[in-house]
C-alpha positions in Angstrom: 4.1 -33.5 -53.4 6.0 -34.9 -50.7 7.5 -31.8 -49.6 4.3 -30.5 -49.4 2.6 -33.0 -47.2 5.7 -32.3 -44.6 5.1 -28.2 -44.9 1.1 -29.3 -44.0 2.1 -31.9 -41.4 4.8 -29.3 -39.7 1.9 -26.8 -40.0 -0.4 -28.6 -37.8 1.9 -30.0 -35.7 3.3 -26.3 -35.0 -0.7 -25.1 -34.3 -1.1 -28.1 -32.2 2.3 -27.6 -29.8 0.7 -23.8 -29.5 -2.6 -24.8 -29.1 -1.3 -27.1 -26.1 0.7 -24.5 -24.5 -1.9 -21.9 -24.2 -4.2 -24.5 -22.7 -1.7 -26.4 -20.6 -1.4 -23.8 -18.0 -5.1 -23.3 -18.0 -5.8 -26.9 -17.8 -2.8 -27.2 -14.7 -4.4 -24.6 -13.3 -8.0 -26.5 -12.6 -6.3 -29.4 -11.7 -3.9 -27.4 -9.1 -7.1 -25.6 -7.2 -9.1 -29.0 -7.7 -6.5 -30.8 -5.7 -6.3 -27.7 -2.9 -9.9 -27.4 -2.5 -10.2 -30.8 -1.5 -10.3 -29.8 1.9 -12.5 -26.9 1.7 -15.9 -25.6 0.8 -14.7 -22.2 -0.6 -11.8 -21.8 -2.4 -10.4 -17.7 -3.7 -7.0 -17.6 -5.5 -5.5 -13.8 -5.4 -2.5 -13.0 -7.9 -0.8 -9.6 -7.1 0.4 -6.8 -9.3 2.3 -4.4 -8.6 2.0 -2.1 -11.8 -1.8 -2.2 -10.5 -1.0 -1.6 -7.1 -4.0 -4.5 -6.5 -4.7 -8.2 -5.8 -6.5 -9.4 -8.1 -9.0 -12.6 -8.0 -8.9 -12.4 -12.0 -6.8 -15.1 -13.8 -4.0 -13.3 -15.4 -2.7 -14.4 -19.5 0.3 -13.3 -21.2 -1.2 -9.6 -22.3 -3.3 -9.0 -19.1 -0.8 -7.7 -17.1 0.0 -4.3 -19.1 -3.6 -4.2 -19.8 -4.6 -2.8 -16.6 -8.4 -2.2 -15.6 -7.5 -4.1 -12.4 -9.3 -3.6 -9.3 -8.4 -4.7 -5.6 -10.7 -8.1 -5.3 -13.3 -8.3 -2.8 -13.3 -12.4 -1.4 -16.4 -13.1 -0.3 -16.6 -16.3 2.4 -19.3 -18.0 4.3 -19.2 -17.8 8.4 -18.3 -21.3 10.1 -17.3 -23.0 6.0 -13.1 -24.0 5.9 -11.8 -21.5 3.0 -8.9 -21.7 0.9 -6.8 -18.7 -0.6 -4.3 -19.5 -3.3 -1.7 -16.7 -3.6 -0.1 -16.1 -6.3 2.9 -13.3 -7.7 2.6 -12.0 -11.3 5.4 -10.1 -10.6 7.9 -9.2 -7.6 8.0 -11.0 -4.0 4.7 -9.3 -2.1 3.8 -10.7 1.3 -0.2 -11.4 2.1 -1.6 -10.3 5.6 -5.2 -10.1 7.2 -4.4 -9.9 10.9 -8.1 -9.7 11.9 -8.2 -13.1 10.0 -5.2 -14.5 11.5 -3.9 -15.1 8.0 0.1 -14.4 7.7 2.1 -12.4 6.8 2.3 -14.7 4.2 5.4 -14.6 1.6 4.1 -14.6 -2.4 6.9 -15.3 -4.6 6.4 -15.4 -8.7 6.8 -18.8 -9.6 4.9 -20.2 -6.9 1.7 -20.8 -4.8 1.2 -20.2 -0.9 -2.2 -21.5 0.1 -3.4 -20.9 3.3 -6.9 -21.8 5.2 -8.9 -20.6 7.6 -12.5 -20.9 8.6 -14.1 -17.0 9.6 -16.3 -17.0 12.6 -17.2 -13.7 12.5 -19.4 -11.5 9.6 -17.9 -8.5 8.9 -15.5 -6.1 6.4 -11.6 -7.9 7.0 -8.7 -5.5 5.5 -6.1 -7.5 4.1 -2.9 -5.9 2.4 0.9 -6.1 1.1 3.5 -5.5 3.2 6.3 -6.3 1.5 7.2 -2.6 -0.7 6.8 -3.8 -4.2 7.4 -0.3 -6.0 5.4 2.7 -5.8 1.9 1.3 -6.0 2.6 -1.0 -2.8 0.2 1.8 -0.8 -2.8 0.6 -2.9 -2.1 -3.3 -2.6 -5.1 -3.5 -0.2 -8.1 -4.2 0.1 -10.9 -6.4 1.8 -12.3 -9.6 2.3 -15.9 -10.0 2.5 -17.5 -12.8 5.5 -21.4 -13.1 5.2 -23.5 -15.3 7.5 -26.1 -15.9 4.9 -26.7 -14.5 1.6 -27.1 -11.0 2.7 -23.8 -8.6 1.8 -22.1 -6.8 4.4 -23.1 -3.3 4.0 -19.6 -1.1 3.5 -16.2 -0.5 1.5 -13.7 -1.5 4.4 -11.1 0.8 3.3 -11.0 4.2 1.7 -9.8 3.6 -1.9 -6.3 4.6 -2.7 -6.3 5.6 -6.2 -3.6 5.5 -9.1 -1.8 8.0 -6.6 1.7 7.1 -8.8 0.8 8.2 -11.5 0.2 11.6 -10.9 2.3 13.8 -12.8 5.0 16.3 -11.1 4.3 20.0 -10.3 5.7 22.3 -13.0 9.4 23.3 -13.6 9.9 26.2 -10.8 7.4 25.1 -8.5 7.1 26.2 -5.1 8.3 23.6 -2.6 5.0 23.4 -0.7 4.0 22.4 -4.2 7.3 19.8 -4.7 6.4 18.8 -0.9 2.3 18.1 -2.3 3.4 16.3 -5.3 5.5 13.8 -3.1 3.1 13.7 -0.5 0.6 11.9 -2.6 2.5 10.3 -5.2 4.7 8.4 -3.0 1.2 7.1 -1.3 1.4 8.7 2.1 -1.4 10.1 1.9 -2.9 6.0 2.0 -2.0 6.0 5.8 -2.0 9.3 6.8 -5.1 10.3 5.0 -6.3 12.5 1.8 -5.7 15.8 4.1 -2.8 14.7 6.4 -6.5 14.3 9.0 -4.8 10.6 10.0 -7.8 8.4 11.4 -6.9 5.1 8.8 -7.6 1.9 10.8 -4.6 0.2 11.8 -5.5 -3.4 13.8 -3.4 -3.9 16.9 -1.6 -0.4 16.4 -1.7 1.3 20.0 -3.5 4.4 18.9 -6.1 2.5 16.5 -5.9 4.6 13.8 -2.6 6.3 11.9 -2.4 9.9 13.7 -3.0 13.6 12.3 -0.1 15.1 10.3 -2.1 18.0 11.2 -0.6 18.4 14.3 3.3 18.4 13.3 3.4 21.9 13.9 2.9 20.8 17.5 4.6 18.5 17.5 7.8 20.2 16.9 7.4 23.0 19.3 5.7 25.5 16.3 2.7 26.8 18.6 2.0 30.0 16.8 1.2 30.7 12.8 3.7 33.2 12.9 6.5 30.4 13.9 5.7 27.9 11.4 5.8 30.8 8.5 9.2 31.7 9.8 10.5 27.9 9.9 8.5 27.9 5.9 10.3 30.6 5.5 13.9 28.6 6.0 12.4 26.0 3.6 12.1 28.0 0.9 15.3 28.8 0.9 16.4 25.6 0.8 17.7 25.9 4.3 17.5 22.3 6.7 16.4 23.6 9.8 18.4 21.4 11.9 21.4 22.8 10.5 20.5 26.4 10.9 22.9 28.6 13.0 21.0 31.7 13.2 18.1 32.7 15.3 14.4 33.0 14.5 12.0 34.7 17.0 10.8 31.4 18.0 10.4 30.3 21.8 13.2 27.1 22.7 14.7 27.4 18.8 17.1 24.7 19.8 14.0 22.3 20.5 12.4 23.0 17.1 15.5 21.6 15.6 16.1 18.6 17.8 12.5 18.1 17.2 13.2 18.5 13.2 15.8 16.2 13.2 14.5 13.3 15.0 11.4 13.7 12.4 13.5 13.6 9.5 15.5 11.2 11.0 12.1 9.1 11.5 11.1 9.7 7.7 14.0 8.2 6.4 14.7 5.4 8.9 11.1 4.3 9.7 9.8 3.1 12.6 7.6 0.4 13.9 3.7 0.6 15.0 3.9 -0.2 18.2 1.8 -3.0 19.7 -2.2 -2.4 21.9 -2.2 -6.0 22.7 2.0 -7.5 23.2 0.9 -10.9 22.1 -1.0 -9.8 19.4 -0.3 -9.6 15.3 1.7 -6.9 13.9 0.1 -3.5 12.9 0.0 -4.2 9.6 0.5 -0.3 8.6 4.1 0.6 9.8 6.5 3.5 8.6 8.4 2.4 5.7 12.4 3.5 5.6 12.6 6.6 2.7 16.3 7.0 2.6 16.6 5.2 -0.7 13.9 7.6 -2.4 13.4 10.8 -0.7 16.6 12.8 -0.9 17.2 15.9 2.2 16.0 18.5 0.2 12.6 16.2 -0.7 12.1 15.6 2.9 12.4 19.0 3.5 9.9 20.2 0.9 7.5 17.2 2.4 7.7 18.8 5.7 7.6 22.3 4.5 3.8 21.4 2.5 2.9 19.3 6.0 3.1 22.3 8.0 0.7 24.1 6.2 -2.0 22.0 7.1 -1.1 22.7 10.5 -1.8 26.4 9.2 -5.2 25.2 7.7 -6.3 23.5 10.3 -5.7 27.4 12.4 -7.8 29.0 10.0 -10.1 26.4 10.0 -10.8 27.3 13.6 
């Protein structure tokens, strides 16, 4: 009998101790954005995924995470009222940034809570995003943050939506490598920046063109005026042949430019490079040209460049 009282009594006190640590975080939780909002009228807290490639405003549990059906949050915040974001990790470091808002970069560490406040002044559609690369999703990690004056919405989506780009699967064994250079170009999320067909024209705040330019112009770019010269420059890539290394001559007008040109574009590709500046004393372009050379190998590069000359090639028999 008295064994059996202490198998009940161990029982509950087991369900109890579980009971209180499923709750506790929830319960530390309220308390935590109870104490932060005590300052403001509207109060947001944003945990970022990177498996989802999203901030979400959804509280995440134990089994959420692998769960997915996330979607990039939409804040929504009242002209003139103090607001409070809570930003939280539920994975890898991420850094938060609205530049329109003047809200960070802001670091996100798991573990912890950055809160930051702000009162918008403005209605209107405000981008924010990650821009700390988090793994191949970090291209989607955006989206936007509603301001209303009033309880009418503001009409619009902000950004154009990125997709589950990663996840698409490769081209088949033996694939061509315009095809290889396709596959890479959206599965490694450039088409995020640089559009769905290489046409540029993605907002980028502070950035001294405005928008992310037209891959469609490469070909340009790199001295290729005339179809004829970008099939013969294909035509090395195809062979697996880095233009910038090759010693023979193609019928092309300057050669030697074409490959100074090809290097300082590969060179760029792997390197990265920074958005320069409209206004000197303003924010950061928050899109800038990530460094590659830890996941794109030559030949990739190559077979990127080979598939974004042909839409230098569409766009010619487009016109």
């Amino acid at each position: 009998m008295q064994n059996r009282r202490l198998e009940t009594l161990a029982i509950a006190l087991t369900v109890t101790g579980a009971a209180a640590a499923l709750l506790w975080p929830v319960l530390e939780e309220a308390r935590a954005v109870e104490r932060a909002a005590a300052g403001a009228s509207q109060v947001v807290t944003l945990t970022a995924l990177s498996a989802a490639g999203a901030w979400t405003d959804r509280e995440i549990r134990a089994g959420d995470y692998w769960t997915g059906g996330f979607e990039p949050a939409r804040p929504v915040f009242q002209v003139g009222e103090v607001a409070l974001v809570r930003l939280k990790s539920a994975d890898v470091h991420h850094s938060f940034y609205s530049p329109e808002l003047g809200i960070g970069p802001v670091d996100v560490k798991p573990g912890h809570v950055a809160e930051v406040t702000f009162t918008p002044r403005e209605p209107g559609l405000y981008p924010y995003y990650c821009t700390t690369v988090c793994g191949d999703p970090h291209f989607a990690m955006r989206g936007v943050i509603e301001v209303r004056d009033g309880d009418a919405p503001v009409v619009g989506s902000g950004l154009p939506s990125a997709g589950r780009y990663w996840l698409l699967p490769p081209p088949a064994a033996g694939a061509s490598v315009v095809e290889q250079g396709r596959w890479l170009f959206y599965s490694k999320g450039c088409a995020t920046c640089h559009g769905w067909e290489g046409q540029g024209g993605v907002p980028n705040f502070n950035y001294t063109d405005d928008t992310i330019p037209a891959l469609r112009k490469t070909a340009a770019n790199v001295f290729l005026r005339q179809p004829e010269h970008i099939e013969a420059v294909l035509g090395l890539l195809r062979q697996g042949v880095a233009v910038e290394n090759f010693e023979g001559e193609l019928p092309i007008p300057r050669f030697f430019m074409v490959k100074n040109q090809f290097r300082n574009v590969k060179k760029l590709i792997r390197e990265g490079g920074v958005a320069g500046k409209k206004d000197v004393h303003g924010p950061e372009p928050p899109l800038q040209m990530p460094a590659w050379s830890h996941h794109l190998s030559d030949q990739e590069i190559d077979s990127l460049l080979a598939f974004i000359l042909t839409l230098s090639l569409e766009d010619r028999s487009a016109g």
